[in-house]
N, C-alpha and C positions, 0 to 999 in steps of 0.2 A: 514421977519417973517410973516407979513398979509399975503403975498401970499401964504405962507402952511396954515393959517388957514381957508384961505379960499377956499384953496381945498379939505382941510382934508373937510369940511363943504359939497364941493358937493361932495365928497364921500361918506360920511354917509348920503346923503339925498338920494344919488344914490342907492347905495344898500341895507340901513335901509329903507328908503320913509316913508310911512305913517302908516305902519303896520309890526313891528320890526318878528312879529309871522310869518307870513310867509318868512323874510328872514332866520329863524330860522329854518324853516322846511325843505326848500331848501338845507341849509348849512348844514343840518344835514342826511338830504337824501344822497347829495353828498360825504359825507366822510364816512356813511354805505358802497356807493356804490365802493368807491376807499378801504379800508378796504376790502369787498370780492375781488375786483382785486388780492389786493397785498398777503392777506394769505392763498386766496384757488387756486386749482385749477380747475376754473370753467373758460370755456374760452373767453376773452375778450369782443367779441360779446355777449353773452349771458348778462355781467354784464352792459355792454353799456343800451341794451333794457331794463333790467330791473330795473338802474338806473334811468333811465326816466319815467319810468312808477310809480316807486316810486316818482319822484319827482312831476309829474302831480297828483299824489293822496294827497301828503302831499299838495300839491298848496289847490289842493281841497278841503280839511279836513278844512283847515284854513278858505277858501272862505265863505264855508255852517255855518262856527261857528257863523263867524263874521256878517254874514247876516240874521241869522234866527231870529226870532220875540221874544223879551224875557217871552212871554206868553207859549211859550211851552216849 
């Protein structure tokens, strides 16, 4: 039973780490982008590039919050 907890443990350090917000941004990009896959018809390629680009932006969004200076 140690053994699953302590893998459950590097699991959530794996994919939660040190900043739960952006595994949430990530997580939620990618299921936008499987969502249009599966109910539109837009075609695969197109949802592929533009899942990623949403997900490099939600990285982003998260990145600029979390590092900006609380004076502004």
């Amino acid at each position: 039973m140690r053994a699953l907890k302590v893998l459950g443990d590097f699991f959530f350090d794996l994919i939660i780490g040190d900043d739960p917000k952006i595994a949430v941004a990530v997580v939620v990009s990618l299921i936008v982008a499987a969502v249009l896959l599966l109910a539109t018809a837009v075609p695969a390629s197109v949802v592929v590039v533009a899942g990623a680009a949403v997900v490099v932006f939600a990285f982003t969004v998260v990145l600029v919050v979390d590092t900006r200076s609380p004076g502004r």
